[in-house]
Biopython code that builds the backbone (N, CA, C, O; Angstrom):
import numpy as np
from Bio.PDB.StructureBuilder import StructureBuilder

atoms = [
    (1, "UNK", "N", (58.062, 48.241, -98.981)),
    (1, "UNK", "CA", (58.677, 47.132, -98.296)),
    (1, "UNK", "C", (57.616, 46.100, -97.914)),
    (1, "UNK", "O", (57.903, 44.907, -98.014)),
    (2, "UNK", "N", (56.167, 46.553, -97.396)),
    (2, "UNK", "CA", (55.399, 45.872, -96.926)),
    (2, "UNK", "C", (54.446, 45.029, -98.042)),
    (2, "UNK", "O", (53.887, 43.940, -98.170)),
    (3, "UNK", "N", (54.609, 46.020, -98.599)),
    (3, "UNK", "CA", (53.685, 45.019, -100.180)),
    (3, "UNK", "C", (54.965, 43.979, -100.887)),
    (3, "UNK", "O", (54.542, 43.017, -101.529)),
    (4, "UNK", "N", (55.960, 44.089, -100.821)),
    (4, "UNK", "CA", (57.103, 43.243, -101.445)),
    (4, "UNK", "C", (56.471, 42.057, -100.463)),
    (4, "UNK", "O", (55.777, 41.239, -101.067)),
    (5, "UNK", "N", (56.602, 41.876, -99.185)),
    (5, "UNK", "CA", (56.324, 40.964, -98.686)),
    (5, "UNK", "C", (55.469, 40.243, -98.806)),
    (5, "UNK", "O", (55.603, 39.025, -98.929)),
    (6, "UNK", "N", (54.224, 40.965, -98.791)),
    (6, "UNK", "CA", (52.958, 40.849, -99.029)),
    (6, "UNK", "C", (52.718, 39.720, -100.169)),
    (6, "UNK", "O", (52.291, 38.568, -100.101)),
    (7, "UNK", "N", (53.167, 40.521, -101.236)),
    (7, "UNK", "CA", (53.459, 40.364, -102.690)),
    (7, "UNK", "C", (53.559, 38.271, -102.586)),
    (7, "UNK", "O", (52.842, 37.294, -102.800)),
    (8, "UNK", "N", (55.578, 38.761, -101.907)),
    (8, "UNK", "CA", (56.001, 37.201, -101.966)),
    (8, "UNK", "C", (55.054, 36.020, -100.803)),
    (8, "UNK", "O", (55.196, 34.804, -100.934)),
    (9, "UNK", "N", (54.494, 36.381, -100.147)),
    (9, "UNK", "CA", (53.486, 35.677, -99.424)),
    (9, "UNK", "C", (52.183, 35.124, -100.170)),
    (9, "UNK", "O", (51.991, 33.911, -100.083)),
    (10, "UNK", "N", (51.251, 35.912, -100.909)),
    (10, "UNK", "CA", (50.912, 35.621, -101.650)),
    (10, "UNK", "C", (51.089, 34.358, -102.598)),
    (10, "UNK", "O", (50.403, 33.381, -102.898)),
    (11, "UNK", "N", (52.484, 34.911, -102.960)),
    (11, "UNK", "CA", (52.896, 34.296, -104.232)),
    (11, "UNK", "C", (53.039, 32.128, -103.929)),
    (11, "UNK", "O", (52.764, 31.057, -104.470)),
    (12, "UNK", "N", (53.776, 32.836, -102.464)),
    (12, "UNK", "CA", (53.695, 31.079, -102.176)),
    (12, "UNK", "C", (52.950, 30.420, -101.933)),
    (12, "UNK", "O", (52.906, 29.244, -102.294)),
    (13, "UNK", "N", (51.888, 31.176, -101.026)),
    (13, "UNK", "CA", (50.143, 30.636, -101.206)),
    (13, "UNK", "C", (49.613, 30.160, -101.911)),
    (13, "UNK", "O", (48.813, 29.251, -101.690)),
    (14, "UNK", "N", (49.924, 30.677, -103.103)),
    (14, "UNK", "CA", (49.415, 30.323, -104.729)),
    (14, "UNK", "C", (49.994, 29.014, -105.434)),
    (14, "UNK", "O", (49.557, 28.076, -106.102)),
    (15, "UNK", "N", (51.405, 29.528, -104.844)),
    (15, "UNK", "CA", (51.859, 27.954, -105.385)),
    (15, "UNK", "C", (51.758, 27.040, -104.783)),
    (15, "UNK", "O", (51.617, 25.956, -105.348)),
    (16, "UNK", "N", (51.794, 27.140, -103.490)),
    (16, "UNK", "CA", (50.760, 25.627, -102.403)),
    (16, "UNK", "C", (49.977, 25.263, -103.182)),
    (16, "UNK", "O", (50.148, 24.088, -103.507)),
    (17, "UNK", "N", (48.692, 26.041, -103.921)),
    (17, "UNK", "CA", (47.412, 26.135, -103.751)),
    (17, "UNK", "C", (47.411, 25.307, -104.815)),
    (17, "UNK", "O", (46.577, 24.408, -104.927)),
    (18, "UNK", "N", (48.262, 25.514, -105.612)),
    (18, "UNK", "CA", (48.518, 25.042, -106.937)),
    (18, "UNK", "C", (48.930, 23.389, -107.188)),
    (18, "UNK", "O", (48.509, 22.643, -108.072)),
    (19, "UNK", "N", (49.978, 23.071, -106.001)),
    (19, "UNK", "CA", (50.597, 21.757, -105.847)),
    (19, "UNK", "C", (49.540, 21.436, -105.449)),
    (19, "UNK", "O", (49.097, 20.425, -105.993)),
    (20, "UNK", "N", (48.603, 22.122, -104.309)),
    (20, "UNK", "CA", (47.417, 20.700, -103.759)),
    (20, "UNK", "C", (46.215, 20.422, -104.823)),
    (20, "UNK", "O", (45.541, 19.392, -104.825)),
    (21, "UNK", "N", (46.038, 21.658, -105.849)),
    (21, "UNK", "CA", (44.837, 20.836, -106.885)),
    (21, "UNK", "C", (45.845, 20.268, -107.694)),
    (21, "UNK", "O", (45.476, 19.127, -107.974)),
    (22, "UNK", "N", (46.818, 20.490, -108.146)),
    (22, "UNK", "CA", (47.393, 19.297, -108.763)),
    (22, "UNK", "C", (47.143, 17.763, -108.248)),
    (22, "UNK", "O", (46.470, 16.796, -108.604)),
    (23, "UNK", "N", (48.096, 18.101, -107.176)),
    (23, "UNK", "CA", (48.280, 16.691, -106.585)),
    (23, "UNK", "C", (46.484, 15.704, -106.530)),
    (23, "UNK", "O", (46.277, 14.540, -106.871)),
    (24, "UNK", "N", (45.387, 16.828, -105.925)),
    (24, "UNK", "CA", (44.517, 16.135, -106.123)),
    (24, "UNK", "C", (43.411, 15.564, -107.161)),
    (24, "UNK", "O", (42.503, 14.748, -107.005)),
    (25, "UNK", "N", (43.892, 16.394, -108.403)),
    (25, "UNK", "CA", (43.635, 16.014, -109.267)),
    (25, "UNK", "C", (44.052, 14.819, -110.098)),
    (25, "UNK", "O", (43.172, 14.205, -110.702)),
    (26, "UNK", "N", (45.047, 14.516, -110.165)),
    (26, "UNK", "CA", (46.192, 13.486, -110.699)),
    (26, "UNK", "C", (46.254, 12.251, -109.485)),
    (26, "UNK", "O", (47.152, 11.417, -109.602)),
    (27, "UNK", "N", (45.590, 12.174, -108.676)),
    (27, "UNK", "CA", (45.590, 11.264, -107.176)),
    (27, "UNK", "C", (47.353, 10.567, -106.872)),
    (27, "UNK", "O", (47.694, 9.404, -106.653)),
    (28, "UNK", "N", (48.389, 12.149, -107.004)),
    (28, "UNK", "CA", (49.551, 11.338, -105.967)),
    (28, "UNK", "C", (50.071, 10.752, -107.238)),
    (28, "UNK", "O", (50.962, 9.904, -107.191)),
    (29, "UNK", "N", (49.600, 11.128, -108.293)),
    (29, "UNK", "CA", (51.038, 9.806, -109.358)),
    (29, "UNK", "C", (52.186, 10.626, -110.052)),
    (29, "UNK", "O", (52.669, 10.732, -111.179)),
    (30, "UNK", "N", (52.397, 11.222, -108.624)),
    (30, "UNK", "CA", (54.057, 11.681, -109.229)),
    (30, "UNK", "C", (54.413, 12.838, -110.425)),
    (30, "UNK", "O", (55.311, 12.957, -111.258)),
    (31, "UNK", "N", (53.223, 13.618, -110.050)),
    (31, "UNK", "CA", (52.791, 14.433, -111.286)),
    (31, "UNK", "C", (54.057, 15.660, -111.524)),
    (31, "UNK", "O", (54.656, 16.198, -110.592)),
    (32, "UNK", "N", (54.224, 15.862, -112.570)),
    (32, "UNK", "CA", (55.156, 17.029, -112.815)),
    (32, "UNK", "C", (54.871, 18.154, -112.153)),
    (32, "UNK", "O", (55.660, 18.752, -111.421)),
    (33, "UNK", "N", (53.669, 18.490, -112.407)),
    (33, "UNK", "CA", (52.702, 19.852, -111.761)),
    (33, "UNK", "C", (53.030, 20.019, -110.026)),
    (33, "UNK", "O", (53.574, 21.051, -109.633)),
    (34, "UNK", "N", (52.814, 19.390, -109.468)),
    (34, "UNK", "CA", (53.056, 19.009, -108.650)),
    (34, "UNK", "C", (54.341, 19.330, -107.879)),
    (34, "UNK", "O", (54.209, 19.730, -106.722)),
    (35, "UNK", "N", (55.528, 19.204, -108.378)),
    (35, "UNK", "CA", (56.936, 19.374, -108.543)),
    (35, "UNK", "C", (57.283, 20.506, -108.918)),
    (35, "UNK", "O", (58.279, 20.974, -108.366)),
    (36, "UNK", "N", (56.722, 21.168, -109.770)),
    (36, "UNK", "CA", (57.074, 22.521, -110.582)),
    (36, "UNK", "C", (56.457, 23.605, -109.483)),
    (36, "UNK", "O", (57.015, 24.666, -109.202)),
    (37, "UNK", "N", (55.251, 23.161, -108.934)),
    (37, "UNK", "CA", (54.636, 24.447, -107.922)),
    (37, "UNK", "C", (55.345, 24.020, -106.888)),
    (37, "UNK", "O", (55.133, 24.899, -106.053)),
    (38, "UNK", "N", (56.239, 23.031, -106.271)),
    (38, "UNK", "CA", (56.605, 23.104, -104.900)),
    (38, "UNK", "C", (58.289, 23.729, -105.159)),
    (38, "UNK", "O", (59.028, 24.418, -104.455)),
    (39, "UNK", "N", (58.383, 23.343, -106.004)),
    (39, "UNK", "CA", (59.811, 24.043, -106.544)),
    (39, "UNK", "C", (59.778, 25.216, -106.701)),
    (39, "UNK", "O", (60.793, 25.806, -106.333)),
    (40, "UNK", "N", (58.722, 26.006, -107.255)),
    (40, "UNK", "CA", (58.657, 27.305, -107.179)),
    (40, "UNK", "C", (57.825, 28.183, -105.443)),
    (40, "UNK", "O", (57.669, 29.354, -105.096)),
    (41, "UNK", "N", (57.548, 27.032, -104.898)),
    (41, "UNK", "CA", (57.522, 27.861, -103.548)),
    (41, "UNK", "C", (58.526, 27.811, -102.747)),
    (41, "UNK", "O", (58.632, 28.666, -101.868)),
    (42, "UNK", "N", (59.422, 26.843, -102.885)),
    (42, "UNK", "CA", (61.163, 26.758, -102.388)),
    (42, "UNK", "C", (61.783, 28.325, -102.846)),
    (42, "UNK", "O", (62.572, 29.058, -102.249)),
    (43, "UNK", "N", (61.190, 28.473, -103.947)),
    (43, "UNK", "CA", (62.501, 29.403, -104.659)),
    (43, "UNK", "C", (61.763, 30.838, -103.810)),
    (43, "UNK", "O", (62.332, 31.556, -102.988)),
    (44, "UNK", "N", (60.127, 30.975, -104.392)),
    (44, "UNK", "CA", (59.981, 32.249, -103.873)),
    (44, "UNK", "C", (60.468, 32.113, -102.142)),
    (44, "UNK", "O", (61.066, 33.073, -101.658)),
    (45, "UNK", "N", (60.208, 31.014, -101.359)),
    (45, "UNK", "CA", (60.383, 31.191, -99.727)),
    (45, "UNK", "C", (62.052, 31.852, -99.800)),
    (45, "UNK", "O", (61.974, 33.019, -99.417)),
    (46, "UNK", "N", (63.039, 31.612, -100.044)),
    (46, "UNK", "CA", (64.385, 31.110, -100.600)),
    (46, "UNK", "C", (64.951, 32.976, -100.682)),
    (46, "UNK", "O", (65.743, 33.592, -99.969)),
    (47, "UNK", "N", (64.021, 33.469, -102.025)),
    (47, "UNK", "CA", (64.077, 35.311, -102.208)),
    (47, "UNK", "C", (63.407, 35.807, -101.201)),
    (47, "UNK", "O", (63.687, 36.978, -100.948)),
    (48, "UNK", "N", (62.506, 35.242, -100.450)),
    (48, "UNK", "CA", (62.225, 36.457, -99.845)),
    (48, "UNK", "C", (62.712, 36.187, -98.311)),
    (48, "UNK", "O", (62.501, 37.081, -97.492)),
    (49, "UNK", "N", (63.354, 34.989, -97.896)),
    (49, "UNK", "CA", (64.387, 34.935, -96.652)),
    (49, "UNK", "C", (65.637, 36.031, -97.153)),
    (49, "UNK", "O", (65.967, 36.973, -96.433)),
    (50, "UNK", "N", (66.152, 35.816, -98.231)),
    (50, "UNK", "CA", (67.161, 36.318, -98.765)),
    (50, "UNK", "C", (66.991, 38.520, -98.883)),
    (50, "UNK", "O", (67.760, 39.435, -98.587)),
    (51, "UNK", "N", (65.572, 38.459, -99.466)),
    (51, "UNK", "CA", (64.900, 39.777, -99.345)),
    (51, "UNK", "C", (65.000, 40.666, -98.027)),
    (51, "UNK", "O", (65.324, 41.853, -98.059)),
    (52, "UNK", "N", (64.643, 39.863, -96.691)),
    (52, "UNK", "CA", (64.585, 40.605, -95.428)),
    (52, "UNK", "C", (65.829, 40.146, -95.070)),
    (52, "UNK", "O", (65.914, 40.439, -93.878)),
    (53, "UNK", "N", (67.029, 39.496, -95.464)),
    (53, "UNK", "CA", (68.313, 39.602, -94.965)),
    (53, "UNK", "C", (68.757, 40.830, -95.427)),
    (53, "UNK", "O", (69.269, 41.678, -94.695)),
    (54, "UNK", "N", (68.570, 40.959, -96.674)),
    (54, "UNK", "CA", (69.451, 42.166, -97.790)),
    (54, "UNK", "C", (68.698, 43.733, -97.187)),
    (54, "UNK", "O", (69.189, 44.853, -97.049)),
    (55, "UNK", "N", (67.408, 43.236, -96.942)),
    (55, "UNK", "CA", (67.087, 44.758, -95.969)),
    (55, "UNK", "C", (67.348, 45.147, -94.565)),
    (55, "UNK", "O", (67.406, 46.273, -94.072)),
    (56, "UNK", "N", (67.525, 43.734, -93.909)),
    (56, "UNK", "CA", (68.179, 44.445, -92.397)),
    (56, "UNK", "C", (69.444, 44.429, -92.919)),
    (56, "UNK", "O", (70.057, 45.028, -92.035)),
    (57, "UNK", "N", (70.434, 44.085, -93.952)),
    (57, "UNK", "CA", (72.404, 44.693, -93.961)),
    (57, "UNK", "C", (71.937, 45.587, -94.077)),
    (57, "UNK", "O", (72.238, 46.309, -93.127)),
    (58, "UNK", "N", (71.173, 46.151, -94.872)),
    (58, "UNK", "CA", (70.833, 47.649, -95.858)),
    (58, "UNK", "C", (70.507, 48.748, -94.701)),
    (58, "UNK", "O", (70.779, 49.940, -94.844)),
    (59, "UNK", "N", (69.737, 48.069, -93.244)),
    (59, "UNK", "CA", (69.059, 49.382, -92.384)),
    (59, "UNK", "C", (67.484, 49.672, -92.910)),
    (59, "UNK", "O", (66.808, 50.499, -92.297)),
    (60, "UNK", "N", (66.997, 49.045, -93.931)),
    (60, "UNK", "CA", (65.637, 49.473, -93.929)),
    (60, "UNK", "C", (64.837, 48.694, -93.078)),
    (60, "UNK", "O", (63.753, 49.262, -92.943)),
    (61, "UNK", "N", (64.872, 47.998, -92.657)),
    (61, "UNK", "CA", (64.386, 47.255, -91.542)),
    (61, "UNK", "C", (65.005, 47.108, -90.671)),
    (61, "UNK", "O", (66.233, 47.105, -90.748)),
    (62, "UNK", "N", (63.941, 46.832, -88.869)),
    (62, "UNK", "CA", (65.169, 47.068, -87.501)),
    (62, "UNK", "C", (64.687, 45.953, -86.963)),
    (62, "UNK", "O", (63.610, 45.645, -87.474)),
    (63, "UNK", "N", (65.182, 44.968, -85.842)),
    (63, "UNK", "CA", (64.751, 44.203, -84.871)),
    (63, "UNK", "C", (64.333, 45.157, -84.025)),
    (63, "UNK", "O", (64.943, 46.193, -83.759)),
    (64, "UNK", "N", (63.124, 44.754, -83.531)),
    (64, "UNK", "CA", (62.460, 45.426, -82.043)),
    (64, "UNK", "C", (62.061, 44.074, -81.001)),
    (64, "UNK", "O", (62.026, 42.861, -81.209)),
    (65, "UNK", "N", (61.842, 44.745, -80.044)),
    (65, "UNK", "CA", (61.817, 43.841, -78.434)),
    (65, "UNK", "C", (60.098, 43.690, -78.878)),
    (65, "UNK", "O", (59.351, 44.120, -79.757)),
    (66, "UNK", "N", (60.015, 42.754, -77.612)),
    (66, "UNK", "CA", (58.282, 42.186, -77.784)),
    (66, "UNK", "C", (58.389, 43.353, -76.493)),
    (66, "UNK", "O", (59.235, 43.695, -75.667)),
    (67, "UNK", "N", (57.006, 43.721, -76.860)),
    (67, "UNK", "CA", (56.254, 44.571, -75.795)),
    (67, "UNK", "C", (55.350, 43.639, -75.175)),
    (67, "UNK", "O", (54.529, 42.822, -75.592)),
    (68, "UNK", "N", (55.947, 44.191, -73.534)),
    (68, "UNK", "CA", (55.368, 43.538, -72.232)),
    (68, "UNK", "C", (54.072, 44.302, -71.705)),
    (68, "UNK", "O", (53.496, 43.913, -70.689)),
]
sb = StructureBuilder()
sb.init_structure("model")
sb.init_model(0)
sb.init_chain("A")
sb.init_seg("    ")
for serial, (resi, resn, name, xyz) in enumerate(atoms, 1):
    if name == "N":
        sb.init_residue(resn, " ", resi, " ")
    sb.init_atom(name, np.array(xyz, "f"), 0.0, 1.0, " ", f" {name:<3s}", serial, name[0])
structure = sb.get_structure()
């Protein structure tokens, strides 16, 4: 469960990482690259909101209280 997360955290990191040498490579002109990595960090953010919904219906994951 914890590496899935892990995993998709990563993954969007990468595609940030990806839109900002794009973008700074190409200086801002509307680059495809650009578009394609922020679109694909929409999608992974998107599965893995969707991921920890489908595991708390499921019970593999619980809400807990903040410790005082």
């Amino acid at each position: 469960m914890k590496a899935i997360i892990l995993i998709a955290f990563l993954g969007i990191l990468v595609s940030l990482g990806s839109a900002l040498v794009s973008l700074t490579r190409h200086g801002g002109s509307g680059d495809r690259g650009v578009i394609r990595a922020l679109t694909w960090r929409i999608g992974l953010s998107m599965a893995l909101f969707g991921f920890i919904m489908l595991a708390y219906w499921l019970g593999w994951v619980a809400p807990h209280g903040v410790a005082r």
